[in-house]
C-alpha positions in Angstrom: 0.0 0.0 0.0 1.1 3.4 -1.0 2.3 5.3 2.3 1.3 9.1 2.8 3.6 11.7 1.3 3.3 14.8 3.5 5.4 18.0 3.6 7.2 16.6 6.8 10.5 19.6 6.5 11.3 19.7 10.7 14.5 21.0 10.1 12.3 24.0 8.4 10.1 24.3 10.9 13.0 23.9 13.9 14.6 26.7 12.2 11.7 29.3 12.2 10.6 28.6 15.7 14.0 29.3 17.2 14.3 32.5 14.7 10.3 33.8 16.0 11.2 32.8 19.3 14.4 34.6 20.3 14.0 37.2 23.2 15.6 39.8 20.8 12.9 39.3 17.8 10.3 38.8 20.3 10.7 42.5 22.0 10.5 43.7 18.5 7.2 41.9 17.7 6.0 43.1 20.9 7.2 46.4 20.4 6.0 46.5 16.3 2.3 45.9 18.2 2.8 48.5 20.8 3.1 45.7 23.8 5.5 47.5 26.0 7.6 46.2 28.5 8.4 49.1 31.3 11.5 49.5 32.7 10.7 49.0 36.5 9.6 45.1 35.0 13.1 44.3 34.1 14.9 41.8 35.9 17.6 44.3 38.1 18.3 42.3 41.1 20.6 44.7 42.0 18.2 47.4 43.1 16.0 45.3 45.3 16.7 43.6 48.7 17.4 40.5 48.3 13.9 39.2 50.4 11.9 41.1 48.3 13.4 40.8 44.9 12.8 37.0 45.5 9.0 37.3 45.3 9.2 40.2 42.9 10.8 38.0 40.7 8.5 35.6 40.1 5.8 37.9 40.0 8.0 40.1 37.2 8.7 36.6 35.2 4.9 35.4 35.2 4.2 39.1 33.9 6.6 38.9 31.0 6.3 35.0 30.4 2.2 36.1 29.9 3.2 39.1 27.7 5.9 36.7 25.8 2.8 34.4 25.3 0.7 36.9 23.9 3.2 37.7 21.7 3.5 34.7 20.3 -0.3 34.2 19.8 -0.5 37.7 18.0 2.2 37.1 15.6 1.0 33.6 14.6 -2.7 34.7 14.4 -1.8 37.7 12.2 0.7 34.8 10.4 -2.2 32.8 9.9 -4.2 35.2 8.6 -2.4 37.0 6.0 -1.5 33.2 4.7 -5.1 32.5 4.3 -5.7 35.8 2.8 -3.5 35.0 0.0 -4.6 34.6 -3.7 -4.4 31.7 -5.4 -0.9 31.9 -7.1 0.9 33.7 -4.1 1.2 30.4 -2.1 4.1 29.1 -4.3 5.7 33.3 -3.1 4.3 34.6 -6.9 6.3 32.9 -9.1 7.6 29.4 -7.8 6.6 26.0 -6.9 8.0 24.7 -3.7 10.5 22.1 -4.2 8.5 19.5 -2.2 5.3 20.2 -4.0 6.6 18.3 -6.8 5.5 14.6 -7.6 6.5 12.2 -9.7 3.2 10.2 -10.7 4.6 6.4 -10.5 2.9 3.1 -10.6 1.8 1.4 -6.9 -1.1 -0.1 -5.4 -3.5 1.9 -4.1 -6.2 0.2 -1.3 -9.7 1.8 -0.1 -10.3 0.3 3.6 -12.2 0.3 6.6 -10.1 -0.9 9.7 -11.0 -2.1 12.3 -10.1 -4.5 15.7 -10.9 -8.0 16.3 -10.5 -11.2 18.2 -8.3 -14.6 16.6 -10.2 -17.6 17.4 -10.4 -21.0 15.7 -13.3 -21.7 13.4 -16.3 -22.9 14.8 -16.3 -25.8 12.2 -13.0 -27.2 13.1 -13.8 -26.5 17.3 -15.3 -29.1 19.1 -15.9 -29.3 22.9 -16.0 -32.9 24.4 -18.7 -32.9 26.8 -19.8 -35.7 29.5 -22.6 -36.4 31.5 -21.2 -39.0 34.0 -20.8 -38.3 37.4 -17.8 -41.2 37.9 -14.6 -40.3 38.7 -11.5 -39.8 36.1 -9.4 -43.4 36.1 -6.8 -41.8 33.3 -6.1 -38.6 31.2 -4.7 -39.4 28.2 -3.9 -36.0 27.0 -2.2 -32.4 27.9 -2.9 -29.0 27.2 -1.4 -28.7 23.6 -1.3 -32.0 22.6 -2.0 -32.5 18.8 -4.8 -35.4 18.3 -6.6 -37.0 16.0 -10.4 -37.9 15.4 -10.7 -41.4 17.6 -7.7 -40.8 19.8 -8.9 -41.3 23.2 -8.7 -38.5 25.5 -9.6 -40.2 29.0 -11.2 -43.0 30.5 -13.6 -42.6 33.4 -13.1 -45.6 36.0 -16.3 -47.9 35.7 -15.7 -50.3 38.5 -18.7 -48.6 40.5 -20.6 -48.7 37.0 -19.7 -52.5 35.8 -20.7 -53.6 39.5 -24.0 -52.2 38.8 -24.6 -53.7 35.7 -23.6 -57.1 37.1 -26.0 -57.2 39.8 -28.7 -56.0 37.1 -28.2 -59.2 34.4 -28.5 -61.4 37.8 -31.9 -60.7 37.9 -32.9 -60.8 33.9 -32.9 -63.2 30.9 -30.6 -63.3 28.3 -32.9 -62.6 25.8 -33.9 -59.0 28.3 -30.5 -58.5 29.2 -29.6 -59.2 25.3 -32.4 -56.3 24.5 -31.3 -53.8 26.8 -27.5 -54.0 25.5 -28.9 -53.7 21.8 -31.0 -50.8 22.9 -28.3 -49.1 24.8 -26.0 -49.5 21.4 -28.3 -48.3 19.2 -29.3 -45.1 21.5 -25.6 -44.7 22.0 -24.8 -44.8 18.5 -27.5 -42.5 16.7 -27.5 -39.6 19.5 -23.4 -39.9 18.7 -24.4 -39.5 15.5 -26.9 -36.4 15.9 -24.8 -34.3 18.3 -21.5 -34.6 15.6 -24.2 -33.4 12.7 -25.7 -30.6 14.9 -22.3 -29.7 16.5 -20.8 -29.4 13.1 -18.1 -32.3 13.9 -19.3 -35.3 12.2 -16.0 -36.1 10.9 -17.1 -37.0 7.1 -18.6 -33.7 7.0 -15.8 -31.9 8.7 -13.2 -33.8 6.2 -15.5 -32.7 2.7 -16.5 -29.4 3.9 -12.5 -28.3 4.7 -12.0 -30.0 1.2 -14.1 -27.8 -0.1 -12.8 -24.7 1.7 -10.0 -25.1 0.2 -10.8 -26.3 -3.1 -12.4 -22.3 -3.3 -9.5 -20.9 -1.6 -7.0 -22.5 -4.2 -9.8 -21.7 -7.0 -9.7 -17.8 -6.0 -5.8 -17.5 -6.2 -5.6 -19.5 -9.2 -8.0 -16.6 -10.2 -6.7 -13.8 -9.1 -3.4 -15.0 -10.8 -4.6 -15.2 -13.8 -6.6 -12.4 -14.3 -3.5 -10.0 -12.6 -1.4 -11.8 -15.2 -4.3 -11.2 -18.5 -4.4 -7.8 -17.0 -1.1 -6.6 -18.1 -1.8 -8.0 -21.8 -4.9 -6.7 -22.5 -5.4 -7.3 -26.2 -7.7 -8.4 -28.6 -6.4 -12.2 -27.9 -7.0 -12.0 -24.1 -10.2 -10.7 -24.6 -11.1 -13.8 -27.2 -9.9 -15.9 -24.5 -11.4 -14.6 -21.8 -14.9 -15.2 -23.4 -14.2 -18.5 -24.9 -12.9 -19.2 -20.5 -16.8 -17.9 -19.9 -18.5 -20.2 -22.3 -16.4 -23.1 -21.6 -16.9 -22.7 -17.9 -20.9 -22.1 -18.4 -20.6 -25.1 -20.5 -19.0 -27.3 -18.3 -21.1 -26.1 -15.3 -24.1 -26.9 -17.6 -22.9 -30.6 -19.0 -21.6 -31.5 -15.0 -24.9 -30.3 -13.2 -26.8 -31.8 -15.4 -24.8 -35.3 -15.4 -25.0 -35.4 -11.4 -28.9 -34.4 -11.6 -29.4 -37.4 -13.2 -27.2 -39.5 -11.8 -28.7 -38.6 -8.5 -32.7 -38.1 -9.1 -32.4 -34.8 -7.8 -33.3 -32.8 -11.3 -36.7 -30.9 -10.7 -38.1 -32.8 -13.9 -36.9 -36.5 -12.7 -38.5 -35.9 -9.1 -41.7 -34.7 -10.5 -41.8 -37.6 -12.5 -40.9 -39.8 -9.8 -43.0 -38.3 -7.3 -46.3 -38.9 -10.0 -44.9 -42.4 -10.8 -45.0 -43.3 -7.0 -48.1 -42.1 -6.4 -49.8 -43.4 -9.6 -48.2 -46.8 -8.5 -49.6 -46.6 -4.8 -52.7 -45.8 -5.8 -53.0 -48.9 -8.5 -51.4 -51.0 -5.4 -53.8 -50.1 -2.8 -56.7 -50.1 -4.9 -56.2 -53.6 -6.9 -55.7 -55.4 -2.9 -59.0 -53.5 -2.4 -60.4 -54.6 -5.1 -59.3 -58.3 -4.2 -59.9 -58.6 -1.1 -63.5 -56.2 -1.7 -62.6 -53.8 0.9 -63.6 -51.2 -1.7 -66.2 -48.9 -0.2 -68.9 -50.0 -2.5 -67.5 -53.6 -3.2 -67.4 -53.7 0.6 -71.4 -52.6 1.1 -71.8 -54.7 -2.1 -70.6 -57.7 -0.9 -72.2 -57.4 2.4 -75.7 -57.0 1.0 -74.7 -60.2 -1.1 -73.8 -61.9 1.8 -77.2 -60.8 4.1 -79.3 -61.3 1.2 -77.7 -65.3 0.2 -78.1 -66.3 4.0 -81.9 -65.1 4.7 -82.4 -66.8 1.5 -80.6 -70.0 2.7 -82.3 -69.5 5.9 -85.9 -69.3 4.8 -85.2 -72.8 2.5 -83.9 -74.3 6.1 -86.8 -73.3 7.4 -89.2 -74.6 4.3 -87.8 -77.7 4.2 -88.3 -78.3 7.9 -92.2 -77.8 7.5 -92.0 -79.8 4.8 -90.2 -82.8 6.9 -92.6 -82.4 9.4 -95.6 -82.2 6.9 -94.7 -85.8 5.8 -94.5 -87.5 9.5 -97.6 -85.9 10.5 -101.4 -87.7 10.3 -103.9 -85.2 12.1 -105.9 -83.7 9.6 -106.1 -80.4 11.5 -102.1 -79.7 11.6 -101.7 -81.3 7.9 -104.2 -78.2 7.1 -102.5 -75.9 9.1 -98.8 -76.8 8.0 -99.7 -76.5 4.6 -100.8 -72.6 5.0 -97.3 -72.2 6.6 -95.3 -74.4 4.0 -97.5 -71.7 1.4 -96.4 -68.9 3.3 -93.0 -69.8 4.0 -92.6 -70.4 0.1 -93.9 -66.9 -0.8 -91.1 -65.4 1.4 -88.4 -67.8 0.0 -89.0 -66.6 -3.6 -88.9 -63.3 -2.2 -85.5 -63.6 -0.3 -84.3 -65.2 -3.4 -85.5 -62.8 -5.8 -83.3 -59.9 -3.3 -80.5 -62.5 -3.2 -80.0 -62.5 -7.2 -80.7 -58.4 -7.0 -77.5 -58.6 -4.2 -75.5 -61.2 -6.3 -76.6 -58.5 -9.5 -75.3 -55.8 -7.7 -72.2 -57.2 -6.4 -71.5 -57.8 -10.3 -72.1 -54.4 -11.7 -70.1 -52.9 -8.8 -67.1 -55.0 -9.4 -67.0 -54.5 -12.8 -67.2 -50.9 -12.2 -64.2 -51.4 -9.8 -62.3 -53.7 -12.0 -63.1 -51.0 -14.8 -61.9 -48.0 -12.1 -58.8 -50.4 -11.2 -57.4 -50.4 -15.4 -58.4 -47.0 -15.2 -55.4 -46.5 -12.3 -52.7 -49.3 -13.9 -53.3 -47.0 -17.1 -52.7 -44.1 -15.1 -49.6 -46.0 -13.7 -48.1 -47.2 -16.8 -48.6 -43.7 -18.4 -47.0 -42.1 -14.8 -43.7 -44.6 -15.8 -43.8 -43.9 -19.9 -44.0 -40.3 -18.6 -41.0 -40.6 -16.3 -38.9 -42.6 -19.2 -39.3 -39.7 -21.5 -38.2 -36.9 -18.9 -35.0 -39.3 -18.2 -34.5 -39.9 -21.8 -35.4 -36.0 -22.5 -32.7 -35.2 -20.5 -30.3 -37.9 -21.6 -30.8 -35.8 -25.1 -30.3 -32.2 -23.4 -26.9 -33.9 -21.8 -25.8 -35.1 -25.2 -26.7 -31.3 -26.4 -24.4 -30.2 -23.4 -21.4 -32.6 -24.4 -21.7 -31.1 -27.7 -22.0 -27.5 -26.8 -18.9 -28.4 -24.2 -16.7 -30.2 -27.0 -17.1 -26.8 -29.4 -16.7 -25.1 -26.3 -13.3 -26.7 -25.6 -12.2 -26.7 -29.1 -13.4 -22.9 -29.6 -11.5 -21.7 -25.8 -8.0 -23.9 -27.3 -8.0 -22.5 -30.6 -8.1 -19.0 -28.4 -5.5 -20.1 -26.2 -3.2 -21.4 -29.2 -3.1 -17.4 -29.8 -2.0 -15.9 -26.2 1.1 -16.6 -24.6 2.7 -19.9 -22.7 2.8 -18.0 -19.5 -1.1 -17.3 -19.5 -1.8 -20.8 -21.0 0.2 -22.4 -17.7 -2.8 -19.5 -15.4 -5.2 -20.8 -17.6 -4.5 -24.8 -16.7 -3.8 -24.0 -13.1 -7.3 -22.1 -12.9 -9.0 -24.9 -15.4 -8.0 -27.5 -12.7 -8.6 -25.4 -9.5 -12.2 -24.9 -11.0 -12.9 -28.7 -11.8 -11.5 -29.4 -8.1 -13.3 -26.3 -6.4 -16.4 -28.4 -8.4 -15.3 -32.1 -7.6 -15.2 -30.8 -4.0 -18.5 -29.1 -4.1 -20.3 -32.4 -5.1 -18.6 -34.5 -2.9 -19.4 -32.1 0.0 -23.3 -32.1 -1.1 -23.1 -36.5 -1.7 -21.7 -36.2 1.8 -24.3 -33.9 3.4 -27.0 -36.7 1.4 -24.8 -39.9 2.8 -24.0 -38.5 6.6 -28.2 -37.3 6.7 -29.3 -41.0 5.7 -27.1 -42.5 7.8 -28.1 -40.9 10.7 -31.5 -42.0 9.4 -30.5 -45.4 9.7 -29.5 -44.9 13.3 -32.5 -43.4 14.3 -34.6 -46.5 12.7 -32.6 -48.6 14.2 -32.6 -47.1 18.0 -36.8 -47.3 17.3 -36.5 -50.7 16.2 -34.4 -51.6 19.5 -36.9 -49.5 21.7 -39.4 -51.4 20.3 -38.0 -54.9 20.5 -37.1 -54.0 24.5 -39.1 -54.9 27.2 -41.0 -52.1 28.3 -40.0 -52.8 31.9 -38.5 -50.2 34.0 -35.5 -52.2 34.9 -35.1 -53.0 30.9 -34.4 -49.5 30.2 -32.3 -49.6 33.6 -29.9 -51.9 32.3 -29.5 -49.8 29.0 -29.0 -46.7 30.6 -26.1 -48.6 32.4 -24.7 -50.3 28.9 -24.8 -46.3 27.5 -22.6 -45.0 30.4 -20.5 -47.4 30.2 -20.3 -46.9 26.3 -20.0 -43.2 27.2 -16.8 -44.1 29.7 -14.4 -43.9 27.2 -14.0 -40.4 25.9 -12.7 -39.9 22.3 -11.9 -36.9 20.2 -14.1 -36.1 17.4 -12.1 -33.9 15.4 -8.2 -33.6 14.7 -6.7 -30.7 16.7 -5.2 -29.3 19.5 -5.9 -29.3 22.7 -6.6 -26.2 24.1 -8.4 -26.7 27.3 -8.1 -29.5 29.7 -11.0 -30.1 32.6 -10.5 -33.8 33.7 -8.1 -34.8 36.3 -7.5 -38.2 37.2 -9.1 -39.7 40.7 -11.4 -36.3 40.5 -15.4 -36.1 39.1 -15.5 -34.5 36.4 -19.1 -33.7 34.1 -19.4 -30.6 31.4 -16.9 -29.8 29.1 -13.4 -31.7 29.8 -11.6 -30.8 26.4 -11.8 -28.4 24.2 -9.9 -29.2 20.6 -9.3 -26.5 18.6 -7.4 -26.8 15.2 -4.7 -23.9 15.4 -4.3 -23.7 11.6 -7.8 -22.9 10.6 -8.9 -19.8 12.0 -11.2 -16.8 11.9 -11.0 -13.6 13.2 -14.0 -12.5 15.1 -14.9 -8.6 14.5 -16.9 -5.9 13.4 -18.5 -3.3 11.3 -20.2 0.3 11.5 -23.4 0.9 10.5 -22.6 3.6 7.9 -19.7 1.3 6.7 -22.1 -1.9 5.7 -22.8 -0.5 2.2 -19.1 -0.5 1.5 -18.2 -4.4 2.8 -19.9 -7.6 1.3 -19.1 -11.4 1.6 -16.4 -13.2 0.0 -14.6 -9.7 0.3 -10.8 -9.5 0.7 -9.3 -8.9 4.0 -6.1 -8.1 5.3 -5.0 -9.0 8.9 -2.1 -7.9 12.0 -1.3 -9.1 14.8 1.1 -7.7 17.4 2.6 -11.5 18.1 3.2 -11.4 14.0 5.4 -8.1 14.0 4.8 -6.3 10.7 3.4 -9.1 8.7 0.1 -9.2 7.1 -1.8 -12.2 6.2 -4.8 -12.6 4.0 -8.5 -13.6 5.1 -11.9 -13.0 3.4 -15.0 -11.7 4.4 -17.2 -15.0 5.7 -20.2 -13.6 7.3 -21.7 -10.8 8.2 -24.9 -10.3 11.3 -28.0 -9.6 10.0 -28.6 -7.7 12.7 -26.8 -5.2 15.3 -24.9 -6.4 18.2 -27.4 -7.0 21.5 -26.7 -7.3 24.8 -27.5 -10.0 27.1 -31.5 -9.1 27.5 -31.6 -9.0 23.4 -31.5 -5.3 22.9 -29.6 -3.2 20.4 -26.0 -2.3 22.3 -26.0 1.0 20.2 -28.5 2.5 18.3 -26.6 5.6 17.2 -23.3 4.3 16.0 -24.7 0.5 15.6 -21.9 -1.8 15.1 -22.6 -5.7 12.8 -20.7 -8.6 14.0 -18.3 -10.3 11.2 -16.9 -13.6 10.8 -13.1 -13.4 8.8 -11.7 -16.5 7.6 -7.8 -16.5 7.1 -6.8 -18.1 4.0 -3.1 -18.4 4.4 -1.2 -21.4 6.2 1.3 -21.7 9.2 0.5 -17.5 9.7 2.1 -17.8 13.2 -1.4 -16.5 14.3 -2.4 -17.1 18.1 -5.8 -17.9 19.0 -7.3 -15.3 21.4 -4.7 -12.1 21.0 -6.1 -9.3 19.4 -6.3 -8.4 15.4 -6.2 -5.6 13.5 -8.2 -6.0 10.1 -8.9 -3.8 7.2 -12.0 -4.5 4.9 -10.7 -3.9 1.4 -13.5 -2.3 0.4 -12.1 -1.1 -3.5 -8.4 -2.0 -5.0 -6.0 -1.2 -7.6 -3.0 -3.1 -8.5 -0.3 -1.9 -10.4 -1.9 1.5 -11.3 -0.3 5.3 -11.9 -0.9 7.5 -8.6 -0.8 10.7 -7.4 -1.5 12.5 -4.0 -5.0 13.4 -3.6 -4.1 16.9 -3.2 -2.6 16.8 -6.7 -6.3 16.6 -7.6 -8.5 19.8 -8.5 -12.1 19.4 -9.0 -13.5 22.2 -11.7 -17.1 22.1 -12.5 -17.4 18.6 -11.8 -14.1 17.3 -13.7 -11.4 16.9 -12.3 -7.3 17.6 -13.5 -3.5 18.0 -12.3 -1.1 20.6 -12.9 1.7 19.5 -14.4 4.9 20.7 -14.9 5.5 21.5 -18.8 7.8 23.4 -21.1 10.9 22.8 -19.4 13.9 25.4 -19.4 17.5 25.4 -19.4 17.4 27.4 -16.6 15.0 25.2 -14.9 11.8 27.2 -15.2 8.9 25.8 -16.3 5.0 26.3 -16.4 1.8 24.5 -15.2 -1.0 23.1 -17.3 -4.0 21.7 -16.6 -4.4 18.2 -17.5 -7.6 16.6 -17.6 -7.8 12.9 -15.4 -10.1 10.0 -14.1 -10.0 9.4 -11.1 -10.5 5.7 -9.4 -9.7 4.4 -6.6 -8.7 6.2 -3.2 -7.0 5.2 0.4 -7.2 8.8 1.8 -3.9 9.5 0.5 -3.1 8.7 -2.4 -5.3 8.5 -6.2 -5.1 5.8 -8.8 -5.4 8.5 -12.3 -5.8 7.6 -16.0 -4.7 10.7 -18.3 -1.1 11.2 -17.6 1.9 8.7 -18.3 4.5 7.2 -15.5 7.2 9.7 -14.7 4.8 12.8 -15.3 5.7 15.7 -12.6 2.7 17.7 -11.2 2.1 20.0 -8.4 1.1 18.6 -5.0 -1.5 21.1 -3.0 -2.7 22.1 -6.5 -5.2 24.9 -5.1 -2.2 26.9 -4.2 -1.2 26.9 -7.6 -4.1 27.3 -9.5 -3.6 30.8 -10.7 -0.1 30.1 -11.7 -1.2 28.3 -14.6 0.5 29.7 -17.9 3.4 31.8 -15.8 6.9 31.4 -15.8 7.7 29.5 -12.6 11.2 28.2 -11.0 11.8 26.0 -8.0 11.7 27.4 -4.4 13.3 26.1 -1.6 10.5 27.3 0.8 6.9 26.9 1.3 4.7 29.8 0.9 3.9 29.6 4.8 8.0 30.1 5.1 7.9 33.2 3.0 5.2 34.6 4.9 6.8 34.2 8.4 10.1 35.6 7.2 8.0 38.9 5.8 6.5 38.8 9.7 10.2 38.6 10.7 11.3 41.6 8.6 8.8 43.5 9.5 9.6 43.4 12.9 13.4 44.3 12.3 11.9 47.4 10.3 9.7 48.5 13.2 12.5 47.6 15.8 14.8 49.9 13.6 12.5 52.6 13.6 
């Protein structure tokens, strides 16, 4: 970053002081503006007692120190004055630039920020606390306070003689097959909530392993980057800009052919689960319906079949019934009861046409409505078959859009080589380093995703598995006793999660110890925790650049980016805003760079790069004058032998700005132009030479002359 030039001339100002300051040229200032000094305030020792001249003396020397003081203050007021009075083109002393006004515009980098403090921590994706829940006392400590480990290594091992004494006298009084249930329960519980508190505390160590993967798949990706495009900068031709098109169509190409590829490799394209989503449901409702159907548990097959089934019995029942006066008709001899069982054998007749006339309506009925459910039921297997022809054209649909895609990519490649057969072998080496941190940054991406899918349906696995186990268990209290014994003693061991360092230590042997006993930390990835202003949010973005100090780093500075920013003010413990007139946002800053030397928890300091030039012509900001809205420099032109020269406005763009310092299109390298331009303004045109002081020097030497003039008087 371009430092500050500023008109730092101490010998100048050392030299003036002493001249404006001396008790000689003070009396005459103070005689010039009528301050007098009488006579019976001078410092004569000689014509006092000795008793009284010492209080007298102070008295006298607070008097003229005041009056000295005074003096002073005039002079420099009046100094002040007549400088700011001064017309444009009198500050260079009429016709000369100060020496030190001159710059020479030269190439640099020039850096907008916003600084600001924070706090070094380690990322909260690569911290893990190891918490416990026994109450058993520590039997060994494995580890100490700054001991590397990795995910597995066993950190301690609580003693479980109390615990396996418990779970002996338990089994005594279960089965096998209970106490066999109570282990598998305990295992399964064990295992899924392991499961669940690594996904929700962000330490699962598959995810861990794709997601830093990842991180630094991008990281390498945004170097390779901002490599290449530093490097295309400098060329800028009609080649680099063919290239750098052909890069963007053979990028969007390859994006295109590879998301596509894993969509359908994976089920997950919108088209596919649609598809899939109407196949399944066309299926399950052919499934359901044809067992309906078959077993008649249809609605109306169901009321069907049960009026069939009424109807056939009271017909079978009234035959039963006919056919029992019948029997009895032919054993009996009485004339009066052969009369009288003959009306009911008539009646009983009547009613078993009847029943059998509502028995064939029933049987009629139970036809039509099967039919019409058998009908209903081709109606849904069509529906089916047309859900899976539908589903085979989206997939082979899209099996035609990904052979479009591997033609578009093939022209694509062919069309981005034929452009980088016309650049140079430098850029073609950028150009493979950023091809292959792209595929990787994109390798990485998918793997992290199939991860996030694998680790999610394993842990659903898990969780049907501990419900199978509950379920299998006894319900009995002591069943779920024993388990809870088999999980603590699961839990006994204690093993990292992550690989790390140790950084806290809470478990000491022979001691109970519960809550968090270690605290791994990985040293290497960290973030820096910190902050930004209200008014400065409009300025800062994720994914930003940042640049980070550190007083245990000395003057190195490392590079971070931008992760995260609040979206919302900072709050205080009862959830209210800290500030709400100078509102600060809470930021998350990941540093990119390796083996910085960074310690976690000593203090940062962090600047946002908001805007950035590289490599650009500068000038001070001061060089710059603003003239109905356009802006230009004075330079120095038309050069003489005897060094005189004048100044001519050159128009300029301006860019970017660090308070200091200007990155400026207009003039070339090596260009001289006048520093403090509004002094010069005026001067534009004249005939100017080089002085060796400032305009303010000029002015306080007049002051001084004046004085001696007045003083001579």
């Amino acid at each position: 970053m371009l430092s500050a030039r500023r008109d730092s001339r101490p010998e100048n100002s050392a030299r003036i002081f002493a001249h404006v300051t001396s008790l000689s040229h003070v009396r005459r200032i103070m005689r010039l503006f009528k301050i007098e000094i009488s006579e019976d305030t001078q410092l004569d020792s000689e014509k006092q007692s000795a008793a009284a001249g010492a209080k007298k003396k102070n008295k006298k020397k607070k008097k003229i120190w005041k009056k000295l003081v005074t003096a002073l203050a005039v002079l420099l007021l009046i100094g002040g004055v007549i400088y700011a009075c001064m017309p444009n083109g009198t500050a260079g002393r009429g016709n000369s630039v100060y020496k030190n006004d001159v710059y020479t515009a030269s190439r640099g980098d020039v850096y907008d920020t916003i600084s600001a403090t924070g706090l070094i921590e380690s990322s909260e994706d690569t911290t893990a606390k190891v918490h416990s829940t026994l109450t058993y006392k520590i039997g060994t400590v494995n580890v100490a306070l700054g001991d590397k480990v990795e995910a597995g290594d066993v950190l301690c091992v609580y003693d479980t003689e109390t615990l396996e004494r418990q779970i002996r006298e338990r089994e005594l009084s279960m089965s096998t097959s209970e106490r066999s249930a109570a282990l598998n329960l305990a295992n399964a519980k064990l295992t899924y909530e392991s499961c669940l508190a690594g996904v929700n505390a962000g330490t699962n160590a598959s995810l861990v392993s794709a997601g830093s993967s990842y991180a630094s798949a991008a990281e390498a990706l945004e170097r390779a980057k901002e490599d290449y495009d530093k490097y295309a900068a400098k060329l800028a031709d009609s080649a680099v800009i063919t290239l750098n098109q052909a890069k963007r169509n053979l990028d969007d190409a390859q994006k295109n052919y590879d998301d596509l590829k894993a969509d359908i490799e994976n089920k997950t394209h919108t088209q596919i689960r649609n598809a899939q989503r109407a196949m399944d449901h066309a299926e399950k409702t052919y499934t359901d319906y044809k067992w309906d159907v078959e077993n008649d548990r249809t609605s109306t097959l169901y009321s069907a079949d049960q009026a069939y089934e009424s109807a056939r019995k009271a017909w079978r029942a009234a035959e039963s019934d006919l056919s029992a006066l019948q029997e009895k008709l032919k054993n009996e001899t009485e004339p009066e009861e052969i009369a009288k069982l003959e009306t009911q054998i008539a009646a009983q007749e009547e009613k078993v046409e009847a029943l059998y006339a509502s028995y064939r309506t029933a049987e009629d009925t139970y036809d039509l409505t099967s039919a019409e459910a058998y009908k209903l039921l081709d109606t849904y297997k069509e529906n089916y078959d047309n859900a899976v022809d539908a589903y085979d054209d989206v997939i082979k649909s899209l099996g035609d859009t990904l052979d479009n895609y591997a033609t578009a990519l093939a022209n694509a490649k062919d069309s981005y080589q034929n452009a980088l057969d016309g650049t140079d072998d430098t850029l073609k080496n950028y150009e493979t380093a950023l091809t292959n941190a792209t595929r990787q940054a994109h390798d990485a991406e998918i793997n992290l995703e199939n991860t996030k899918t694998s680790v999610s349906n394993q842990l659903e696995s898990y969780r049907i598995a501990y419900e199978n186990a509950k379920n299998a268990a006894n319900t009995a209290l002591s069943d779920y006793q024993l388990a809870n014994l088999y999980e603590d003693l699961g839990k006994a061991t204690v093993t990292a999660p992550i690989a790390g360092t140790v950084t806290m230590v809470n478990a000491t042997e022979g001691e109970t110890a519960s809550g968090v006993l270690f605290v791994i930390e990985d040293t290497e990835t960290l973030v820096v925790t910190a902050s930004v202003k209200a008014y400065d949010l409009d300025r800062v973005r994720e994914g930003m650049r940042v640049t980070i100090e550190s007083d245990t780093t000395g003057d190195a500075v490392y590079a971070g980016v931008l992760e995260s920013i609040a979206p919302t003010a900072k709050k205080d413990m009862t959830g209210s805003i800290v500030s709400t007139n100078d509102a600060e946002f809470e930021t998350v800053i990941r540093v990119t760079e390796a083996n910085t030397g960074l310690k976690i928890g000593v203090s940062a300091r962090i600047a946002y790069v908001a805007e950035e030039a590289k490599d650009v012509l500068c000038v001070p900001e001061s060089a710059i004058l603003t003239e109905g809205g356009e802006s230009c420099v004075l330079r120095l032109a038309d050069k003489a032998e005897d060094g005189s020269f004048t100044l001519e406005r050159v128009p300029v763009t301006v860019g970017v700005s660090d308070g200091v310092n200007v990155s400026v299109t207009g003039i070339t390298e090596g260009d001289e132009v006048a520093d403090n331009a509004e002094q010069y303004a005026a001067m534009v045109g004249a005939r100017l030479t080089l002085s060796e002081n400032s305009a303010l020097v000029g002015s306080m030497a007049a002051m001084m002359a004046m004085g001696g003039m007045s003083a001579g008087n």
